[in-house]
C-alpha positions as CSV (number, residue, x, y, z in Angstrom):
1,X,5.0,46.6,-169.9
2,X,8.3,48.6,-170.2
3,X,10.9,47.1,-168.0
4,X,12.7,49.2,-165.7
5,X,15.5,51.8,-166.7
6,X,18.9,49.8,-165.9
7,X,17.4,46.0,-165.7
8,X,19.0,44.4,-169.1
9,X,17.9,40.7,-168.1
10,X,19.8,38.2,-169.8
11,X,22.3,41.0,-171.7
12,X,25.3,40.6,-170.1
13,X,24.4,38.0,-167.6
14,X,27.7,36.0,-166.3
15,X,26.8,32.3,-165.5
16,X,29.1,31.0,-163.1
17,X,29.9,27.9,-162.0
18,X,32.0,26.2,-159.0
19,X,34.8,24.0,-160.6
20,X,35.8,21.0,-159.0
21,X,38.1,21.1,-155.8
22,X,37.9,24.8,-156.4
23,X,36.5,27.6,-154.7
24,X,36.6,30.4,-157.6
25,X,33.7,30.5,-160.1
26,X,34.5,30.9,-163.6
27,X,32.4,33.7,-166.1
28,X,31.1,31.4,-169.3
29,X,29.2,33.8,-170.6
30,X,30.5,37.4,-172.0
31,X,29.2,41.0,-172.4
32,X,27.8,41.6,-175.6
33,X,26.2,45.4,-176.7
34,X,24.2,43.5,-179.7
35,X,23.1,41.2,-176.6
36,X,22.2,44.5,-174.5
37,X,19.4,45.7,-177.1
38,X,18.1,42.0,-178.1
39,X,17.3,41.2,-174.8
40,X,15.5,44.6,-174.2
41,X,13.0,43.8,-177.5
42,X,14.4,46.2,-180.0
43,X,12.2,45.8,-183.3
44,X,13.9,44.9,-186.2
45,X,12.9,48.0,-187.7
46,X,14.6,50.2,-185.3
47,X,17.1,50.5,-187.6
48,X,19.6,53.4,-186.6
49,X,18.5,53.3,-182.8
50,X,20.7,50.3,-182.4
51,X,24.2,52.0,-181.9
52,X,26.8,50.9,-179.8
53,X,26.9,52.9,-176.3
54,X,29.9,55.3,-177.2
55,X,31.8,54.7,-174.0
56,X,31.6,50.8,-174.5
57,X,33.5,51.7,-178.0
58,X,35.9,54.1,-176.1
59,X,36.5,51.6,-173.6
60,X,37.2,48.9,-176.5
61,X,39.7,51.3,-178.2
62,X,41.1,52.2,-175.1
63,X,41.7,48.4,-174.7
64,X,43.7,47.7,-178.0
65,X,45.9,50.7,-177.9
66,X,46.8,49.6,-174.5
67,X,47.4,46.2,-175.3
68,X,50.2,47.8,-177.4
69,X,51.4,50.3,-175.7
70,X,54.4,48.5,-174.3
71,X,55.6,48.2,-178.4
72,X,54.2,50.8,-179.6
73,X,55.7,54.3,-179.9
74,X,52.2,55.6,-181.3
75,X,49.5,53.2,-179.4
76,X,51.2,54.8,-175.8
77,X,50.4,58.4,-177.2
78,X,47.1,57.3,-178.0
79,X,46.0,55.8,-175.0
80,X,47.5,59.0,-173.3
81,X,45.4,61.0,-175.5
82,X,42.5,58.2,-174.9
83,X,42.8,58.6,-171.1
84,X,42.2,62.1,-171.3
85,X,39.6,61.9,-173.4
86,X,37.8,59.3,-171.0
87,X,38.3,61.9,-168.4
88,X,37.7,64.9,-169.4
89,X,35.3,64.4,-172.8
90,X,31.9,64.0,-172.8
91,X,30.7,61.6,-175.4
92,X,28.7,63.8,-176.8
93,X,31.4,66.0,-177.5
94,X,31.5,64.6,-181.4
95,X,34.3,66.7,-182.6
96,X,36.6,65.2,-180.5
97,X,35.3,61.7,-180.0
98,X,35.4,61.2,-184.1
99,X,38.9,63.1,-184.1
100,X,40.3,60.5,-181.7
101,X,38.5,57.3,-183.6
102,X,40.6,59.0,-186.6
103,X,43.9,58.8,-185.1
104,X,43.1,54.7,-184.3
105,X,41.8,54.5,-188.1
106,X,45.0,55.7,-189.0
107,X,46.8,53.6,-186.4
108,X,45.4,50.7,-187.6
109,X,46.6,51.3,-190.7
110,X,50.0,52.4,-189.8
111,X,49.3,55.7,-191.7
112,X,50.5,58.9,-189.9
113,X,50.6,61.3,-192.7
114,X,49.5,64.5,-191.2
115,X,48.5,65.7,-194.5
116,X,45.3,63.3,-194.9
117,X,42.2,65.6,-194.5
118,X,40.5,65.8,-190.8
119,X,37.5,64.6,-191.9
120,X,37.4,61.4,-193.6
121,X,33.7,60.4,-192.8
122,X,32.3,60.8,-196.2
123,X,35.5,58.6,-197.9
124,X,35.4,55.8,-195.2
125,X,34.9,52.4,-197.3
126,X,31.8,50.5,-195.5
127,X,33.6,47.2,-196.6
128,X,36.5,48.7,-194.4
129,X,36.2,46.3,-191.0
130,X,39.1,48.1,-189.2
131,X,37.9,48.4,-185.6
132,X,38.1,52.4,-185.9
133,X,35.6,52.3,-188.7
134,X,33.3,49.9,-187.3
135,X,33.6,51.9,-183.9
136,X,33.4,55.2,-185.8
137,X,30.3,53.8,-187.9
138,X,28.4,53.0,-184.5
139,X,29.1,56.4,-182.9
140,X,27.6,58.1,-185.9
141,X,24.7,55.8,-184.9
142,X,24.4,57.4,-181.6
143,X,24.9,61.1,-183.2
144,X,21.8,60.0,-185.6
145,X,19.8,58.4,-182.5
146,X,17.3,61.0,-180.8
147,X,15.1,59.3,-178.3
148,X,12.7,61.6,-178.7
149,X,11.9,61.1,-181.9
150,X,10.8,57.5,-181.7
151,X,7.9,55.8,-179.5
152,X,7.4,55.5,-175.6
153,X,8.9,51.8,-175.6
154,X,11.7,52.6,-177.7
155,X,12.6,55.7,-175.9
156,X,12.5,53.6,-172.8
157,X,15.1,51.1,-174.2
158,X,17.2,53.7,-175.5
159,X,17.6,55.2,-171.9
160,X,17.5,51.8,-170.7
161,X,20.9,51.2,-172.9
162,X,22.8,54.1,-172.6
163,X,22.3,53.7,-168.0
164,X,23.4,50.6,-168.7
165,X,27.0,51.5,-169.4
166,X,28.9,49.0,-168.1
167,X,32.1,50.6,-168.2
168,X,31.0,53.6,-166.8
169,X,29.6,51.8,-164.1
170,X,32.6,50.1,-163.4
171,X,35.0,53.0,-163.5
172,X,33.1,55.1,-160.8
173,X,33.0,51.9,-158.7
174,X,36.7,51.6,-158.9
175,X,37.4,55.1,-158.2
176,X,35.7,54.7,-154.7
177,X,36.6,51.4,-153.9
178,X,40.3,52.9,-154.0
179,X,39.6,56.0,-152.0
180,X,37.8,53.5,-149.3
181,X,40.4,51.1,-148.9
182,X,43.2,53.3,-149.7
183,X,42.2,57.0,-148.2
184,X,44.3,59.8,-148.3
185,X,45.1,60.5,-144.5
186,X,43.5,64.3,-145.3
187,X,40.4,63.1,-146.3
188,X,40.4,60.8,-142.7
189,X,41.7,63.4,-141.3
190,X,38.7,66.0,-142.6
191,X,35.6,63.7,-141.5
192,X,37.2,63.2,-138.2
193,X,36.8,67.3,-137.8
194,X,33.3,67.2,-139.4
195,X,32.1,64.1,-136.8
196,X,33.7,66.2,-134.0
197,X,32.1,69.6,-135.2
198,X,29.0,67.2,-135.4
199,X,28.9,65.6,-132.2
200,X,29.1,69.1,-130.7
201,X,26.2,71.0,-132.6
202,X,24.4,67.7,-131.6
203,X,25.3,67.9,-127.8
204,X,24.1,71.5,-128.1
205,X,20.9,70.6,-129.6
206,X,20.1,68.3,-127.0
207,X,21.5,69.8,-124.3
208,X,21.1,70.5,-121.0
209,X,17.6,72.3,-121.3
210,X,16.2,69.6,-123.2
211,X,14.4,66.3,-121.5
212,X,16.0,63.2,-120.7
213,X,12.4,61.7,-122.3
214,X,13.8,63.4,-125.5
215,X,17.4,62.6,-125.6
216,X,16.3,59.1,-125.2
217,X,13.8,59.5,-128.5
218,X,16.3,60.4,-130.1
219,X,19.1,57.9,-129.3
220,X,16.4,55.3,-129.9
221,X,15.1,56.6,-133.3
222,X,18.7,57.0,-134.2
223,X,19.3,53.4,-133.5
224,X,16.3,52.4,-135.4
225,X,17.3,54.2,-138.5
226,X,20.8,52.8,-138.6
227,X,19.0,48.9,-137.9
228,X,16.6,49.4,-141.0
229,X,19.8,50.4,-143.1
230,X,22.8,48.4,-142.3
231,X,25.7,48.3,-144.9
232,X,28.0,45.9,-146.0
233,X,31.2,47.8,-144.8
234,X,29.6,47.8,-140.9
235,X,32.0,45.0,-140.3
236,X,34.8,46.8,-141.0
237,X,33.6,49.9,-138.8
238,X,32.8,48.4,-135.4
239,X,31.7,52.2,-133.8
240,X,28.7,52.5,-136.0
241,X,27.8,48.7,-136.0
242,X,27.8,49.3,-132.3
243,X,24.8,51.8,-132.5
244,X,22.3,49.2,-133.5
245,X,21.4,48.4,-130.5
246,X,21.1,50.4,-127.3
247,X,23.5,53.3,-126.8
248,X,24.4,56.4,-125.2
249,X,25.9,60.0,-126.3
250,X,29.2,58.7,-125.5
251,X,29.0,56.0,-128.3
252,X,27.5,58.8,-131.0
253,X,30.5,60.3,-130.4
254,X,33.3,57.6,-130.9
255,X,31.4,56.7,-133.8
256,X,31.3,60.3,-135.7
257,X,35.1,60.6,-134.2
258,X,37.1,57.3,-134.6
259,X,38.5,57.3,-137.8
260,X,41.2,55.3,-138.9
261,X,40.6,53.1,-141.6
262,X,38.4,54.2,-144.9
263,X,35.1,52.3,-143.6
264,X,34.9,54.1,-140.7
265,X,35.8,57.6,-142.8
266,X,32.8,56.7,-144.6
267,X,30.7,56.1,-141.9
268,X,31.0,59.8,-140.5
269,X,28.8,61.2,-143.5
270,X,26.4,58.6,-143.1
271,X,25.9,59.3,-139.1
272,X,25.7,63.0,-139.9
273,X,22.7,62.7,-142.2
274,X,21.3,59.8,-139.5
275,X,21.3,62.5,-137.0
276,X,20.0,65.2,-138.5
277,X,17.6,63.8,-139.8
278,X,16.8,62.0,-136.6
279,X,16.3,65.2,-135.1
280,X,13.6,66.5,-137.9
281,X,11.6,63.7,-136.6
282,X,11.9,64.0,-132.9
283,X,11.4,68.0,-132.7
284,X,11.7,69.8,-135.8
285,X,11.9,72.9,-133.9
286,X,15.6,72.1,-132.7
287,X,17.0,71.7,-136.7
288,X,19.8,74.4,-136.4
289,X,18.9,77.2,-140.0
290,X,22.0,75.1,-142.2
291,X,20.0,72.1,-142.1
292,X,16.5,74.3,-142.7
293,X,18.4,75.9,-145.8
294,X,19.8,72.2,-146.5
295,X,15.8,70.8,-146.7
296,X,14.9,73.9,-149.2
297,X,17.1,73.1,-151.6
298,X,16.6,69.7,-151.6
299,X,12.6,70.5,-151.8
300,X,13.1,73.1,-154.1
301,X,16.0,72.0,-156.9
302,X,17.0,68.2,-156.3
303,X,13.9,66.1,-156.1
304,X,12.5,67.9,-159.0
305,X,15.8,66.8,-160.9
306,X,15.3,63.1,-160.3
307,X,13.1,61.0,-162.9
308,X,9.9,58.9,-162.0
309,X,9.5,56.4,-159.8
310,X,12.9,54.2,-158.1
311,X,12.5,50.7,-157.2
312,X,14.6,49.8,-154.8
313,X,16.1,46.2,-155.6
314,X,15.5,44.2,-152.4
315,X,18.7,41.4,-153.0
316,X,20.2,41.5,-150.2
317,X,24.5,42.3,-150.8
318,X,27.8,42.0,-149.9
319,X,29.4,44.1,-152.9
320,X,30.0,48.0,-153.7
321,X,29.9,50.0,-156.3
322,X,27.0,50.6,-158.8
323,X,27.0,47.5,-161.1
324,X,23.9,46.4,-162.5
325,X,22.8,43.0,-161.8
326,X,23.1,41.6,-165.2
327,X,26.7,43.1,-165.4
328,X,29.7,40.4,-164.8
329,X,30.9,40.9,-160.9
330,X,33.7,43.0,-159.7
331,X,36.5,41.9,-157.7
332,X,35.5,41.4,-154.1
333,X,36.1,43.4,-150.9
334,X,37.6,41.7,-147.9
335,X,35.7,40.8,-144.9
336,X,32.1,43.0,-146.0
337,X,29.2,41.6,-144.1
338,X,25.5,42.0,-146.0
339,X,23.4,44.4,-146.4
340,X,19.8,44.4,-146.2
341,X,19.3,45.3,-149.7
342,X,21.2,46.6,-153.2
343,X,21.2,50.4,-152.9
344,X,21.9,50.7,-156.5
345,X,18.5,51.6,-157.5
346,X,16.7,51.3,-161.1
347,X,14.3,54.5,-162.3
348,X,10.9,53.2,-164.2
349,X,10.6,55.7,-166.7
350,X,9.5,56.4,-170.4
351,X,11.1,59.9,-170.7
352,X,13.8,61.0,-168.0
353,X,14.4,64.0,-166.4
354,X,16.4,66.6,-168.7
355,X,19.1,66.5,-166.1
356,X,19.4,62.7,-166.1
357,X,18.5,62.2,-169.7
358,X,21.7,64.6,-170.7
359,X,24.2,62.8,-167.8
360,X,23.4,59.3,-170.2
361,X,23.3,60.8,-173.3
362,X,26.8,61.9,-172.2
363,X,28.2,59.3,-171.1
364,X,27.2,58.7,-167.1
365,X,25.1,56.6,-165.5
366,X,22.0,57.1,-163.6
367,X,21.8,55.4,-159.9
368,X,19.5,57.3,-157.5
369,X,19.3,61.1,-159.0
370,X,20.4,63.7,-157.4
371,X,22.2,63.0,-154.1
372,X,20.5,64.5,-151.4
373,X,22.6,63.2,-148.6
374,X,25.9,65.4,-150.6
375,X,23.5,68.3,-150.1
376,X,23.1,68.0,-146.5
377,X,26.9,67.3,-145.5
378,X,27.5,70.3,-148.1
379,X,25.3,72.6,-146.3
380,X,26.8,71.3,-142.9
381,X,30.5,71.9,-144.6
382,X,29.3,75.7,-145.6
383,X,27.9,76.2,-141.7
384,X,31.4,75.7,-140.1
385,X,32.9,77.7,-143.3
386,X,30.6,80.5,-141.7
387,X,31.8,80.1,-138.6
388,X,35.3,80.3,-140.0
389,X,36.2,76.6,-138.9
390,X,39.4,75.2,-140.8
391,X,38.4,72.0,-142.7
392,X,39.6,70.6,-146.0
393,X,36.5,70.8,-148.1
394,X,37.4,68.4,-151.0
395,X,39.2,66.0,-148.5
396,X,35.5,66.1,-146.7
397,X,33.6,65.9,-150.0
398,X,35.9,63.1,-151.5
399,X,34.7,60.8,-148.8
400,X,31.1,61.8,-149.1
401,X,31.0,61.0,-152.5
402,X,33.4,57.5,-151.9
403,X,30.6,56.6,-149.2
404,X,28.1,57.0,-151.2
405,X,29.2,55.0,-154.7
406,X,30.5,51.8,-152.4
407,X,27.4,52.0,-151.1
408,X,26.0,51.9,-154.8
409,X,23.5,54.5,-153.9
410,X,25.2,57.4,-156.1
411,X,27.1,57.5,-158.8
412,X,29.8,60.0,-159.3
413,X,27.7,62.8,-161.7
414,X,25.0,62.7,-159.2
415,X,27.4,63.9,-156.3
416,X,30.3,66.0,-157.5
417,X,27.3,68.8,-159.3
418,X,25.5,69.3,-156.0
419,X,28.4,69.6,-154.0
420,X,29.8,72.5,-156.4
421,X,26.3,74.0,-157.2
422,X,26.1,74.3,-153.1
423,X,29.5,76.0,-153.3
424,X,28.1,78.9,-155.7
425,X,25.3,79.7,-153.8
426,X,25.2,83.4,-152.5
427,X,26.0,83.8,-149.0
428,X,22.2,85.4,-148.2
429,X,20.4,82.4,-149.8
430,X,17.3,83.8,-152.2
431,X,14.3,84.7,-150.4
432,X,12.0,83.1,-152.7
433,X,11.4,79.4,-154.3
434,X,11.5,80.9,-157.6
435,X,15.2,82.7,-157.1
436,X,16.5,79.8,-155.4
437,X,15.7,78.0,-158.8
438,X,17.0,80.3,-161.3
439,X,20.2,80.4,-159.1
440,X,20.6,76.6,-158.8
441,X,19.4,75.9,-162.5
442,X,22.2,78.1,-163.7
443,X,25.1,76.1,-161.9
444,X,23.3,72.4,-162.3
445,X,20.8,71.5,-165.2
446,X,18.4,72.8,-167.4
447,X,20.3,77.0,-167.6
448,X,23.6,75.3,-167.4
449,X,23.8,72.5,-169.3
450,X,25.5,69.4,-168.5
451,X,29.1,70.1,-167.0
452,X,30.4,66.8,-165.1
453,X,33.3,65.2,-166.5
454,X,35.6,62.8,-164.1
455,X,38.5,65.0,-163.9
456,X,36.5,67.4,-161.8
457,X,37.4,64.7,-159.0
458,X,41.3,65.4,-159.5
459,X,40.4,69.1,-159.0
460,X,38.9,68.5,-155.4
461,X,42.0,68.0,-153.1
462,X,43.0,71.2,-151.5
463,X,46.4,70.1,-150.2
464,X,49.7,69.8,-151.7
465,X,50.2,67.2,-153.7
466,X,46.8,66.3,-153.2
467,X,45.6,66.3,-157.2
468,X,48.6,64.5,-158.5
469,X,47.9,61.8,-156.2
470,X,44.0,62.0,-157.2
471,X,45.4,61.8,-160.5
472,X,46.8,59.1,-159.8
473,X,43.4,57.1,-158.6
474,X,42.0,58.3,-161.9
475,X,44.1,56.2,-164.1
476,X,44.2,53.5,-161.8
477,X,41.2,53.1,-161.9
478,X,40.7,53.4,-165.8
479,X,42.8,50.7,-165.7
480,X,41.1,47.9,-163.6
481,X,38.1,49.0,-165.9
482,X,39.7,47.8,-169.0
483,X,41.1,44.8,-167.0
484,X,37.4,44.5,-167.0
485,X,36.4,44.5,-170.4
486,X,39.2,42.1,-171.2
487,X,38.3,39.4,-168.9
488,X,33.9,40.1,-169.4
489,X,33.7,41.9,-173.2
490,X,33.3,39.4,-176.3
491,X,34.9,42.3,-178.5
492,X,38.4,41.9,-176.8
493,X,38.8,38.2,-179.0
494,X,38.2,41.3,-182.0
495,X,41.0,43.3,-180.6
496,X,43.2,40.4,-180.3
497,X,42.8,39.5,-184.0
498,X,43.5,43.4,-185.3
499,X,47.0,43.7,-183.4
500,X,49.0,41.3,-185.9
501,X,47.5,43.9,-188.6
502,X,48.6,46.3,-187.0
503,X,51.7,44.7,-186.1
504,X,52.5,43.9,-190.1
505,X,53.2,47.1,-191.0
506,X,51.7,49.5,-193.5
507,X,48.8,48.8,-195.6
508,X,46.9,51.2,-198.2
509,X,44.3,53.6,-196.5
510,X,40.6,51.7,-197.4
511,X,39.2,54.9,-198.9
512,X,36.9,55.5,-201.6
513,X,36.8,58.2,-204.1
514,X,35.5,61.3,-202.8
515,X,31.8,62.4,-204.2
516,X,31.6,64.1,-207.7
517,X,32.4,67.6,-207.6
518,X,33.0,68.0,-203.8
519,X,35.8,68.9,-201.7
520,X,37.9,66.0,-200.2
521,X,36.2,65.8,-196.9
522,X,32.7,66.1,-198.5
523,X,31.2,66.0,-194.8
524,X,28.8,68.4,-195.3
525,X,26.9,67.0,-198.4
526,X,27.4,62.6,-198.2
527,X,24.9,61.4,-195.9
528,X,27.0,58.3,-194.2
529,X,25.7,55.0,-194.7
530,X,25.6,53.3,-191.6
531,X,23.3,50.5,-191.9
């Protein structure tokens, strides 16, 4: 049986233990790539499916030039160059993946001589264990690698590998975390207007004309909804908490407008889809025509985006973010309470979705699919655009998509694309299924190819100042997520034992002659050995 897509049991698994007179529990075991594709069964045979995933290997070179930036005129431009690269590069982009892998080869070596060809693939020595070659060697692995091309099981454990991505993973989680317990005050400041705005359509919905028989339906679906889905951060929003049991319109409303701390920013979104979709089940009739067009395209161009079946892992959990259970723990949150269950869920699939397929092949993880609650606050957020309201739109989509990683239902590839694809939508929405399609194919997916990269986030605050200081929460976070890989990744003791090489000064570039009756580069016609 093909495990799940994401499980990786016994791959990166971190035993703890409770030391004596000590309540902190120490990792003993490390993450280990080789590890990752042993435990999934890989034959021996596979031969050139067993590459490192590329952004474990960016993340590693990331990590060394860091370690010596503070001595290092040349490691501090490459990271710089490096952090771009994480944010703005897909990892299939191999021009400029093997370009930057170049420049650490050529670190390493304390060579800088511009004049040395661009390409050097085909005169890289395979005896040559610099950690650029061996990193560039893997992620010619990956280029080689086409899933498509082997059998069901080993597709599956190629798919399985790449969603994996542990430092992925980790750098969305760290990215929300911040924006959670750290929000800007225009992003508190934009759900407070969008719970308002909400609370009022609501109280129109079910106003006056309606029954008291029906106002109480709702309430008390409403409540039953929020009981069957408690979160972890409830503690820390005492409104929402509150509508577990027994409540009254008055209480709705403090909820979707008392904001003033991130847990409770994150709350509004959650509410608004609570309600309205608490009100599709009482009387459909009342849905207002955003929420109608809001149920389309979720029929028509998200569900069809997401891949097989989702098993919902039923652990109960006080964390956030979107880490696997086989990947070492993050840092804890103060005073969470538990959910009833991990909302990071794993696909079961053999061949994903070509949406989802192209989001790992790049270099993103895969959670839930598509997010549908992102399309139903985007479609609220385009209503009160209509109706000419005044709302910061990426301070109101920032803390949608925060929400919605803590949570660990999302990650951030499966948020940021349906909130801009709703943005491009035609103000007269296509008549037809077929149009609505062709329209949304040609912003998200299969027309459009794959367009997320992480720096999309910094583009999202509308207010002065506002991307800087995004910016800001980018590196940040890039940087707990190597603090990450040196405390849980065996191949920081490697890095460790290359900087006195590095530190010794120049050594002789490990190249071999260039191929009979070639050009220097010789990329064209030398098949790379990489096995």
């Amino acid at each position: 049986m093909t495990p799940p897509l994401g499980y990786a049991p016994g791959v990166s698994v971190t035993h703890e233990q409770e030391q004596p007179g000590s309540s902190r529990s120490t990792s003993l075991a490390k993450y280990d790539w080789k590890a990752l594709w042993e435990s999934q069964g890989a034959s021996p045979g596979f031969g050139a499916g067993r590459f490192m995933p590329p952004r474990d290997g960016v993340a590693q070179a990331l990590s060394l030039v860091r370690d010596m930036s503070g001595e290092h005129t040349g490691a501090r431009e490459l990271y710089k160059e490096g952090r771009k690269l994480w944010f703005s590069v897909n990892m299939t982009d191999h021009d400029r993946i093997l370009e930057y892998l170049q420049k650490l080869w050529r670190f390493e070596y304390s060579q800088f001589d511009n004049s040395v060809e661009r390409d050097l693939r085909a005169r890289y020595n395979p005896a040559d264990e610099s950690i650029a070659n061996q990193l560039i060697r893997e992620y010619l692995k990956f280029i080689g690698t086409d899933p498509g091309q082997v059998n069901g099981e080993q597709e599956a454990l190629i798919w399985r590998v790449l969603n994996s991505n542990i430092y992925g993973r980790k750098f969305d989680s760290e990215v929300c975390r911040e924006l959670v317990e750290k929000p800007f005050p225009e992003m508190m400041e934009a759900t407070r207007q969008l719970g308002a705005e909400a609370f009022r359509e609501l109280s129109e919905l079910l106003g006056a004309q309606r029954s008291t028989e029906e106002k109480t339906k709702f309430l008390t679906e409403l409540s039953r909804l929020i009981r069957n889905d408690v979160r972890p951060w409830f503690t820390r929003a005492p409104h929402v908490a509150g509508l577990i049991d027994d409540f009254d319109m008055h209480a709705l409303e403090q909820a979707l407008t008392n904001v003033s701390n991130g847990f409770e920013m994150i709350s509004v979104p959650y509410l608004i889809v609570k309600c309205y979709n608490t009100i599709a089940m009482v009387d459909s009739q009342l849905l207002p025509q955003w929420f109608r067009d809001a149920t389309a395209n979720y029929t028509f161009n998200i569900v069809p985006k997401r891949s097989g079946a989702r098993v919902n892992d039923p652990t109960p959990t006080s964390e956030y973010g979107i880490r696997l259970p086989a990947h070492p723990k993050y840092k804890k949150v103060e005073q969470l309470g538990q959910g009833a269950v991990n909302y990071t869920v794993k696909h079961s699939f053999v061949q994903p979705h070509q949406y989802n397929a192209a989001a790992l092949r790049t270099g993103y993880p895969v959670v839930c699919g598509l997010s549908g609650s992102t399309n139903i606050v985007a479609f609220f957020i385009r209503s009160l655009k209509s109706r000419a309201a005044t709302i910061s739109e990426g301070a109101a989509i920032l803390s949608v998509v925060a929400g919605l990683n803590f949570d660990g239902g999302h990650s951030l590839n499966e948020t940021i694309p349906v909130y801009h694809a709703t943005t491009k939508l035609p103000s007269k929405l296509p008549g037809d299924e077929r149009q609505w399609r062709q329209w949304w194919n040609s912003h998200v997916g299969d027309d459009a190819g794959y367009r997320f990269s992480y720096d999309q986030l910094a583009s999202l605050p509308d207010w002065t100042g506002g991307q800087k200081s995004m910016h800001r929460v980018l590196k940040r976070a890039l940087s707990d997520t190597l603090d990450y890989f040196k405390s849980n990744d065996v191949l920081d003791s490697r890095n460790q034992d290359e900087i006195p090489r590095i530190r010794s000064g120049p050594r002789p570039l490990p190249l071999r002659a260039a191929p009979p009756d070639s050009d220097a580069s010789g990329s064209e016609d030398y098949e790379y050995d990489y096995d």
